[in-house]
MDTraj code that builds the backbone (N, CA, C; nanometers):
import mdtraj as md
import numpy as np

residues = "UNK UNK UNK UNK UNK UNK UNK UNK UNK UNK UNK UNK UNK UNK UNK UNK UNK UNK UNK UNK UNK UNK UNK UNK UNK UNK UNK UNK UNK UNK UNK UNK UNK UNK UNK UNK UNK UNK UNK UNK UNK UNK UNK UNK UNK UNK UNK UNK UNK UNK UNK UNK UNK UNK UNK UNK UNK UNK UNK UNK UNK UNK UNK UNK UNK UNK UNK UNK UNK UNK UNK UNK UNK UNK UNK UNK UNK UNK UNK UNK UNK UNK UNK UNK UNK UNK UNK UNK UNK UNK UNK UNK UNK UNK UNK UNK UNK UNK UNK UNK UNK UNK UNK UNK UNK UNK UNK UNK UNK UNK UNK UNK UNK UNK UNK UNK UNK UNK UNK UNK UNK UNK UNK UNK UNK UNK UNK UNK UNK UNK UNK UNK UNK UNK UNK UNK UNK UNK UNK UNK UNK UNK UNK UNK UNK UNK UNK".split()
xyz = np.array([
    [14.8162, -2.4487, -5.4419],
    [14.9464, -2.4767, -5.4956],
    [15.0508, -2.4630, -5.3870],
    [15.1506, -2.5469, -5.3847],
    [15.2809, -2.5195, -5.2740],
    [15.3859, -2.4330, -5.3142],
    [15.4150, -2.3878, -5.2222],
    [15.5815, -2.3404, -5.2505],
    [15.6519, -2.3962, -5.3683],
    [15.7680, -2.3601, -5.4567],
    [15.8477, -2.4445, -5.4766],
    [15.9513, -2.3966, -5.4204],
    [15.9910, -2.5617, -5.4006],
    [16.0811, -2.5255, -5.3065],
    [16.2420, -2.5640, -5.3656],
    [16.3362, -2.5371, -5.2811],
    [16.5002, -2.5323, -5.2920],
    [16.5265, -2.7111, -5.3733],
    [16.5868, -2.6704, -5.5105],
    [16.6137, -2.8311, -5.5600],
    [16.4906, -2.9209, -5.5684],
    [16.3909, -2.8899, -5.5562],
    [16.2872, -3.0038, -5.5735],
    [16.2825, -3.0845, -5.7275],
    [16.3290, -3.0578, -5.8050],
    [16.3625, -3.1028, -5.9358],
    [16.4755, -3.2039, -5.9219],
    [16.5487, -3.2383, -5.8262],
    [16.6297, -3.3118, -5.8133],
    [16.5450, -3.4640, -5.6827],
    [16.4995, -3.3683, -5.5823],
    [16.4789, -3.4482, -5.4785],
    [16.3288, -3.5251, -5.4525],
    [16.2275, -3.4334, -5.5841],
    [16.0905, -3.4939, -5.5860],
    [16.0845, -3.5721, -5.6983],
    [16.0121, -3.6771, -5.7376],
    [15.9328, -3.7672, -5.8053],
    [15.8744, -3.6790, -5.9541],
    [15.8782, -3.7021, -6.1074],
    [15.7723, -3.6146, -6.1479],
    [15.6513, -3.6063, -6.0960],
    [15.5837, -3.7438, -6.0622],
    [15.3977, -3.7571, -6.0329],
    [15.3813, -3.7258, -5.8861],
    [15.4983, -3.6491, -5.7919],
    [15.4900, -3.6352, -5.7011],
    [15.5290, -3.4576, -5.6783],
    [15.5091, -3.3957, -5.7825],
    [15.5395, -3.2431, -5.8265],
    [15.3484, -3.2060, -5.7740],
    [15.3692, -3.0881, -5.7012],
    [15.2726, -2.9896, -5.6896],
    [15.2861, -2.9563, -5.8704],
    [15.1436, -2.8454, -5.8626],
    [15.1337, -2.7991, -5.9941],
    [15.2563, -2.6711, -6.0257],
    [15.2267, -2.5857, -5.8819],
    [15.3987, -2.4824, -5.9004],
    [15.5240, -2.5381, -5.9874],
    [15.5477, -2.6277, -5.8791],
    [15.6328, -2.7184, -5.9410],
    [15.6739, -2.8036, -6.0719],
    [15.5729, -2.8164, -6.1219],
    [15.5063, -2.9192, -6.2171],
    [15.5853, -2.8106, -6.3363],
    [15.4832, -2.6641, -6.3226],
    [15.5314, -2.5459, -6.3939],
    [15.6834, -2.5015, -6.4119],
    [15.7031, -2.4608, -6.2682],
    [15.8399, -2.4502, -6.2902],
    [15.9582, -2.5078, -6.3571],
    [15.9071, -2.6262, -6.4146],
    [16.0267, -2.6970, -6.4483],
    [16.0435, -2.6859, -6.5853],
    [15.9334, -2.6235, -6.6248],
    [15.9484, -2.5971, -6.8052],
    [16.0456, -2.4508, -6.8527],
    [16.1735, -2.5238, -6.9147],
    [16.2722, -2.4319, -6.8954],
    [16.2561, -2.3161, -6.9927],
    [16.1293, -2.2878, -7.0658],
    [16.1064, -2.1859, -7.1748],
    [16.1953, -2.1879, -7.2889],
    [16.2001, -2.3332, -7.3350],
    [16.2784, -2.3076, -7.4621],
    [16.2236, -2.2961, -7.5602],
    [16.0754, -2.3089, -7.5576],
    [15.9305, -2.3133, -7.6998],
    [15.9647, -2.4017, -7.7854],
    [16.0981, -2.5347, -7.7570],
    [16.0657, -2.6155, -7.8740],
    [15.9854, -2.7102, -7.8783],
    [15.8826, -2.7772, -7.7720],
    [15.7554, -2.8216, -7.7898],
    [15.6539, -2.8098, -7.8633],
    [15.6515, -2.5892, -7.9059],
    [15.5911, -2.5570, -7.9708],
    [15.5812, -2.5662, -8.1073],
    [15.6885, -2.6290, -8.1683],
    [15.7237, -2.6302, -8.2615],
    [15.6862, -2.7465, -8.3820],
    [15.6109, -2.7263, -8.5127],
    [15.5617, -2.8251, -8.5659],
    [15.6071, -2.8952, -8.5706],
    [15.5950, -3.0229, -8.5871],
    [15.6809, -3.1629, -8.6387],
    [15.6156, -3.2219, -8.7390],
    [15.6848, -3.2755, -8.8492],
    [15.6419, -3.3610, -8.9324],
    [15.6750, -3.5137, -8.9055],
    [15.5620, -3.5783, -8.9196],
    [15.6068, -3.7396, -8.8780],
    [15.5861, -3.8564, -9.0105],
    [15.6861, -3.9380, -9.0696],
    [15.6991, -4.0116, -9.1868],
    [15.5709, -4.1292, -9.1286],
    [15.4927, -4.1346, -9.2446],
    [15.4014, -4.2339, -9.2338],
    [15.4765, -4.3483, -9.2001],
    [15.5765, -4.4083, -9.3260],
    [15.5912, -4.5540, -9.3639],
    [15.7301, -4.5412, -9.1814],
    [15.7889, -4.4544, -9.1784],
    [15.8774, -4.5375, -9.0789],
    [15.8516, -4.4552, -8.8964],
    [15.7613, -4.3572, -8.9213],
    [15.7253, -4.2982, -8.7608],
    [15.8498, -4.1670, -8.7195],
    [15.9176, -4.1765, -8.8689],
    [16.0198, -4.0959, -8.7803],
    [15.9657, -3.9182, -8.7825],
    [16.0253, -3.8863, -8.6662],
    [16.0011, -3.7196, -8.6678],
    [16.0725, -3.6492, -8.6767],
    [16.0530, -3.5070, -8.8023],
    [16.1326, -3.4025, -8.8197],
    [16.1041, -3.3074, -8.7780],
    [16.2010, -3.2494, -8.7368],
    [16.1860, -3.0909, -8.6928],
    [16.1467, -2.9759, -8.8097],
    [16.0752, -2.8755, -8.7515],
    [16.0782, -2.7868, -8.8406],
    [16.0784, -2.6349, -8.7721],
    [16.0891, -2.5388, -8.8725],
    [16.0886, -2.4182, -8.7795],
    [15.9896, -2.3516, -8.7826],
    [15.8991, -2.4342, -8.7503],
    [15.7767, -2.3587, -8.7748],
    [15.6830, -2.3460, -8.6452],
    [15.6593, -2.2214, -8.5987],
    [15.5991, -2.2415, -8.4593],
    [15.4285, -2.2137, -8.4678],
    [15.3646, -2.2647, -8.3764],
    [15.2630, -2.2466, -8.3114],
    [15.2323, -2.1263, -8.3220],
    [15.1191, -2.0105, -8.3540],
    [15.0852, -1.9066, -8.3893],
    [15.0878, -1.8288, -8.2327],
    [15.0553, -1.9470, -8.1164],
    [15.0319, -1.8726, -7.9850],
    [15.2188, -1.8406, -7.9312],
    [15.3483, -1.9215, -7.9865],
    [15.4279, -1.8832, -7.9778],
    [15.4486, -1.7645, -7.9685],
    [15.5542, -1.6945, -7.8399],
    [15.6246, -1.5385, -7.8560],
    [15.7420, -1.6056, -7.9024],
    [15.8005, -1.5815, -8.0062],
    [15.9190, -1.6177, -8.0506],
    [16.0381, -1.5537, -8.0192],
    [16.0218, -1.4545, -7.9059],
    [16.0779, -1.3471, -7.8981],
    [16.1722, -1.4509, -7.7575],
    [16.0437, -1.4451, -7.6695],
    [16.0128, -1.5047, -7.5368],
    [16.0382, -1.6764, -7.5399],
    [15.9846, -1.7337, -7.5831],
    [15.9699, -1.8429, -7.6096],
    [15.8668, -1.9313, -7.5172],
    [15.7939, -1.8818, -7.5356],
    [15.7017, -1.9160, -7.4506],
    [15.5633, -1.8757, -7.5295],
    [15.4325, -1.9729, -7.4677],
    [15.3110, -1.9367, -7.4916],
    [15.2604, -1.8052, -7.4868],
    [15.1542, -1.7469, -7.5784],
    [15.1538, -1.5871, -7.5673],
    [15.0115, -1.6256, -7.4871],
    [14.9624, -1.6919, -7.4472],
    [14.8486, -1.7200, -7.3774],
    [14.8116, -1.8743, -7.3763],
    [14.9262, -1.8878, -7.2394],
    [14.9177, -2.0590, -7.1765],
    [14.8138, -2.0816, -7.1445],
    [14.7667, -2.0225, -7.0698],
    [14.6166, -2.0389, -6.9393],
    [14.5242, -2.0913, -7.0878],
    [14.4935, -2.0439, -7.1889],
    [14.3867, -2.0480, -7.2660],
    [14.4127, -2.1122, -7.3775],
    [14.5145, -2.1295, -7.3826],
    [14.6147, -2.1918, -7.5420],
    [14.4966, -2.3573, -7.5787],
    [14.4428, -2.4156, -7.5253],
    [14.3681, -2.5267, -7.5724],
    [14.2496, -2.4435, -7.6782],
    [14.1979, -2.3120, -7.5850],
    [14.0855, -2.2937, -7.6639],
    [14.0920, -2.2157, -7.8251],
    [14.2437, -2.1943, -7.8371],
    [14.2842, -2.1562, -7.9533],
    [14.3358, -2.2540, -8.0475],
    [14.3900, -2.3925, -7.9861],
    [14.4899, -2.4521, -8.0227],
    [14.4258, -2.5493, -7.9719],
    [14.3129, -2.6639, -8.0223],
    [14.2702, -2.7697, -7.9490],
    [14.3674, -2.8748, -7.9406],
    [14.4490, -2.9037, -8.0240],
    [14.5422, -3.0330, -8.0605],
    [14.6863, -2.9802, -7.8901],
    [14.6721, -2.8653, -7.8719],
    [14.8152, -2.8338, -7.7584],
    [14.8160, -2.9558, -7.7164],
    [14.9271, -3.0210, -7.6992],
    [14.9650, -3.1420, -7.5899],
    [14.9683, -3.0404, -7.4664],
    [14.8869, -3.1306, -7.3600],
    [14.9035, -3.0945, -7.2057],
    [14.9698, -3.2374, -7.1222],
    [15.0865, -3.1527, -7.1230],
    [15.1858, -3.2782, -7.0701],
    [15.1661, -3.2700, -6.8967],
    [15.1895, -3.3877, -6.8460],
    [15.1453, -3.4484, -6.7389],
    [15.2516, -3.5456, -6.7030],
    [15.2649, -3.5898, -6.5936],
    [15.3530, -3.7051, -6.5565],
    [15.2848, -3.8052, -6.5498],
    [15.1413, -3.8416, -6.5702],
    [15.1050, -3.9563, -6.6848],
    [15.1066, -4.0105, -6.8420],
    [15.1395, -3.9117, -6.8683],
    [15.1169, -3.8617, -7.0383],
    [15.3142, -3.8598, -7.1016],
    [15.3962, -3.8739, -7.0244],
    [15.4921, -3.8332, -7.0170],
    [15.5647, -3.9600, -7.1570],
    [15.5506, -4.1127, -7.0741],
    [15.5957, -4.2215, -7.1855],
    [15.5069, -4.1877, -7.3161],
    [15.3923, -4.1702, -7.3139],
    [15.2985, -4.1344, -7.4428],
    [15.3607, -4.0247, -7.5610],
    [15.4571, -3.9335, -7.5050],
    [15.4588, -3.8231, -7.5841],
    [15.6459, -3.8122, -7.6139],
    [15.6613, -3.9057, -7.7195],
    [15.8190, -3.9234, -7.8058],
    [15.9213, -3.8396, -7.8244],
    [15.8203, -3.7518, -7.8629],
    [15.8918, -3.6429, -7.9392],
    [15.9191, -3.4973, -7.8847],
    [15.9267, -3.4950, -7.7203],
    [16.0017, -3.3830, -7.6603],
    [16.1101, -3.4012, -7.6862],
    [16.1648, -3.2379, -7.6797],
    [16.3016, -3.2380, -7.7015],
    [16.3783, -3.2997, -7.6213],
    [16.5307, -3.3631, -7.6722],
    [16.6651, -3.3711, -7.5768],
    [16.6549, -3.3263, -7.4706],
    [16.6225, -3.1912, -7.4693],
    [16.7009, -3.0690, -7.3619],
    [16.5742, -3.1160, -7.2872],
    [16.4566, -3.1381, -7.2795],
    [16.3626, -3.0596, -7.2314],
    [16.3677, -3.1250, -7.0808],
    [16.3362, -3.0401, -6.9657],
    [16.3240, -3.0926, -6.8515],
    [16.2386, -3.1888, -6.8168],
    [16.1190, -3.2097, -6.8178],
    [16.0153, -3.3149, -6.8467],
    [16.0969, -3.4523, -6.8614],
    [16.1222, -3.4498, -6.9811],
    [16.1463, -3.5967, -7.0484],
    [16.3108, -3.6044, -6.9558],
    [16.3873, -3.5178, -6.9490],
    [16.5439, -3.5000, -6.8586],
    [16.5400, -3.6023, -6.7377],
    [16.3982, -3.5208, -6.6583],
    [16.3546, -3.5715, -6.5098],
    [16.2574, -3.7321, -6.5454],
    [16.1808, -3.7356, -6.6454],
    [16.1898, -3.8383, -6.6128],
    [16.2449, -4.0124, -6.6915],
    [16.3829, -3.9495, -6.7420],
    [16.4656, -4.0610, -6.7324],
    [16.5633, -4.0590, -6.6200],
    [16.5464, -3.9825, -6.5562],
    [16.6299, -4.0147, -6.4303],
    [16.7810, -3.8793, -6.4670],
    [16.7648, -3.8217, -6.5504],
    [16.8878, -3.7719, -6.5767],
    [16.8703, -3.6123, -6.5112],
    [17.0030, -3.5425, -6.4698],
    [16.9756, -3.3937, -6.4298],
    [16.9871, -3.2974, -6.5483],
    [16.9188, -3.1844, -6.4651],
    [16.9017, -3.0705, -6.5609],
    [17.0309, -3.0218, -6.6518],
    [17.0201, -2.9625, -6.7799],
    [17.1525, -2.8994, -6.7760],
    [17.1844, -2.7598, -6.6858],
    [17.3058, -2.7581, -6.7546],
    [17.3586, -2.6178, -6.6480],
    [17.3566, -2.5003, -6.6733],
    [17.2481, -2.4823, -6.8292],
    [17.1954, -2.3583, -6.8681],
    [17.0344, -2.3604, -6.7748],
    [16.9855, -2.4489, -6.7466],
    [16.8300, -2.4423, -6.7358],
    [16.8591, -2.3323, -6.6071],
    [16.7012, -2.2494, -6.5983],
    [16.7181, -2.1619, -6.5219],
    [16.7300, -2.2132, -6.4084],
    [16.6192, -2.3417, -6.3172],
    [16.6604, -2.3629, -6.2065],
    [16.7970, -2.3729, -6.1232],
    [16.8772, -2.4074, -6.2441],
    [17.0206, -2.4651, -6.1901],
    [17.1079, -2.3661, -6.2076],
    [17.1004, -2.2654, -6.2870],
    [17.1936, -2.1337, -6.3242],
    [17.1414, -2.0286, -6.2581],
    [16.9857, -2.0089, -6.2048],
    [16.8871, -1.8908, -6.2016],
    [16.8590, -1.7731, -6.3298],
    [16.9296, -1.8047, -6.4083],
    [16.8706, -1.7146, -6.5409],
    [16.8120, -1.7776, -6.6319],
    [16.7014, -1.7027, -6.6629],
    [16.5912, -1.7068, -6.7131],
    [16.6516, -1.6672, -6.9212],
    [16.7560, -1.6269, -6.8874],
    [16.8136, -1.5910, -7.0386],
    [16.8907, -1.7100, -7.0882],
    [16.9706, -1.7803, -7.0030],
    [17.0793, -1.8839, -7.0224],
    [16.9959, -1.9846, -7.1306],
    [16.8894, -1.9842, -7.1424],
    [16.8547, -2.1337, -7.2304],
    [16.8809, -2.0410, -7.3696],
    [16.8051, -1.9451, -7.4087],
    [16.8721, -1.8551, -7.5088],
    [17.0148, -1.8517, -7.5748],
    [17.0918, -1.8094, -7.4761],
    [17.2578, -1.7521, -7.5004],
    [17.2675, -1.9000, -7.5121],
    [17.2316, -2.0207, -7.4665],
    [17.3014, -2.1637, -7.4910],
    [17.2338, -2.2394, -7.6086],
    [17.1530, -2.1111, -7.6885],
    [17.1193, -2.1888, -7.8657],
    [17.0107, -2.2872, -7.8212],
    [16.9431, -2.3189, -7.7221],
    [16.8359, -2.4208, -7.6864],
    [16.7322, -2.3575, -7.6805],
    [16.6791, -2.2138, -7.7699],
    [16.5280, -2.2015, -7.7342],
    [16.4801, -2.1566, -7.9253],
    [16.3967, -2.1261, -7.9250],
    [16.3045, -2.1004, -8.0349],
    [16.3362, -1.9799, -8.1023],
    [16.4457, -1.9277, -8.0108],
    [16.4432, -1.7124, -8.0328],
    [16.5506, -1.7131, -8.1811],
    [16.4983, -1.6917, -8.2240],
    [16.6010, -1.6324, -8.3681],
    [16.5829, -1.7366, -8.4949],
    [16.5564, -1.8088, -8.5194],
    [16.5547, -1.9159, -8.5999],
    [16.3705, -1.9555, -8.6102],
    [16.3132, -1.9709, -8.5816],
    [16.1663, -1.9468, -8.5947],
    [16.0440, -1.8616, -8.6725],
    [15.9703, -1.9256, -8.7375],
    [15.8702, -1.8524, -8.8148],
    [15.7197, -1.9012, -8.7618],
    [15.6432, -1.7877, -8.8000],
    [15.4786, -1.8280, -8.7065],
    [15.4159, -1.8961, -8.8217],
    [15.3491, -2.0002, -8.7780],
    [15.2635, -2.0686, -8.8585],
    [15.2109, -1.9845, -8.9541],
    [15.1162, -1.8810, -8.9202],
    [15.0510, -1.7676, -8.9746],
    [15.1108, -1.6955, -9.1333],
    [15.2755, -1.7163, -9.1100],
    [15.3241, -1.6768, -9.2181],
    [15.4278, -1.8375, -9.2876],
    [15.3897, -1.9588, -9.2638],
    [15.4987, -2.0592, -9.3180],
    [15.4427, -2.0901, -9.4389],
    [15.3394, -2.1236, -9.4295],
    [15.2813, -2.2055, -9.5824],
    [15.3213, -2.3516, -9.5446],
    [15.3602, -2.4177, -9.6583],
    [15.3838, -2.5951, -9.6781],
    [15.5034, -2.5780, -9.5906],
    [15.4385, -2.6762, -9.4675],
    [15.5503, -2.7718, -9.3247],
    [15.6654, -2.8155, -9.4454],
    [15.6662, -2.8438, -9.5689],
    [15.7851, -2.9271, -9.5728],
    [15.8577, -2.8826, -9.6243],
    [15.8380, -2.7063, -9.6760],
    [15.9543, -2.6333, -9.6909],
    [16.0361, -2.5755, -9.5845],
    [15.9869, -2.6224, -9.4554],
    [16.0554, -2.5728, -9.3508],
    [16.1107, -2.6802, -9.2359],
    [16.1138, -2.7746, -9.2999],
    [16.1868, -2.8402, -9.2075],
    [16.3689, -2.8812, -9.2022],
    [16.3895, -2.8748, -9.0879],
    [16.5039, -2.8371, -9.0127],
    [16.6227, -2.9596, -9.0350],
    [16.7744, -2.9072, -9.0299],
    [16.8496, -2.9892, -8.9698],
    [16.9438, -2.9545, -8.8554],
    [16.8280, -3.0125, -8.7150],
    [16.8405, -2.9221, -8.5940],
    [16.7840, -3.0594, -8.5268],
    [16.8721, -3.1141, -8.3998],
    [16.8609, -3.2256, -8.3530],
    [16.7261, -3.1315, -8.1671],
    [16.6387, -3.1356, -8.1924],
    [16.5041, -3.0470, -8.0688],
    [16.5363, -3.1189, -7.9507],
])
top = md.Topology()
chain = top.add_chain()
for i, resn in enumerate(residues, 1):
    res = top.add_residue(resn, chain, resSeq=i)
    for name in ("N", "CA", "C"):
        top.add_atom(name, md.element.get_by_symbol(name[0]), res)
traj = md.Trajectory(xyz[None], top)
């Protein structure tokens, strides 16, 4: 793995990201993690607040990334091939940010250096979230919350 280095989120390519890199850019907001319901007849997708059981809701983040497939076979493993394939990342999310060409916001940690700012700026999973484990029926929990 390389360095990451100073601004590379601005000055590298996504499919041209080391894996460091690749990592680094996921700003820990856990709304990836988050179920979605999708309408048969028109494709559209709703949010819900319902997270992934491997969610820290605390953290917002995976409670075990490295292994999360073997708990969670369906995890999307996003890639900068896989990137047009997968609709329904969030607004905020750096991934989909970088690759429409647009910059980070000015909460994400790279660009602020805190690791709290996506939090305090209402863009992560922390406070508003329930674990799969305890939701029951997706469609009593879905959201009116633009992810």
């Amino acid at each position: 793995m390389g360095a990451v280095t100073t601004r590379f989120w601005e000055d590298i390519p996504l499919e041209k990201l080391d894996r460091a890199q690749w990592e680094a850019l996921c700003d820990g907001c856990g709304k990836c993690c988050l179920h979605k319901l999708q309408d048969e007849d028109t494709g559209e997708i709703a949010a819900t607040n319902v997270a992934c059981r491997l969610l820290d809701r605390h953290e917002s983040r995976c409670s075990d990334y490295r292994h999360r497939r073997a708990h969670v076979p369906d995890c999307v493993q996003l890639s900068p091939a896989r990137m047009e394939a997968i609709s329904w990342l969030p607004r905020t999310c750096a991934y989909r940010l970088r690759g429409e060409g647009k910059p980070l916001p000015d909460w994400h940690y790279l660009v602020c250096g805190d690791r709290e700012a996506v939090h305090r700026a209402g863009e992560s999973t922390r406070g508003w979230t329930i674990s799969e484990d305890m939701a029951g029926d997706m469609e009593h929990h879905m959201v009116d919350r633009e992810l």
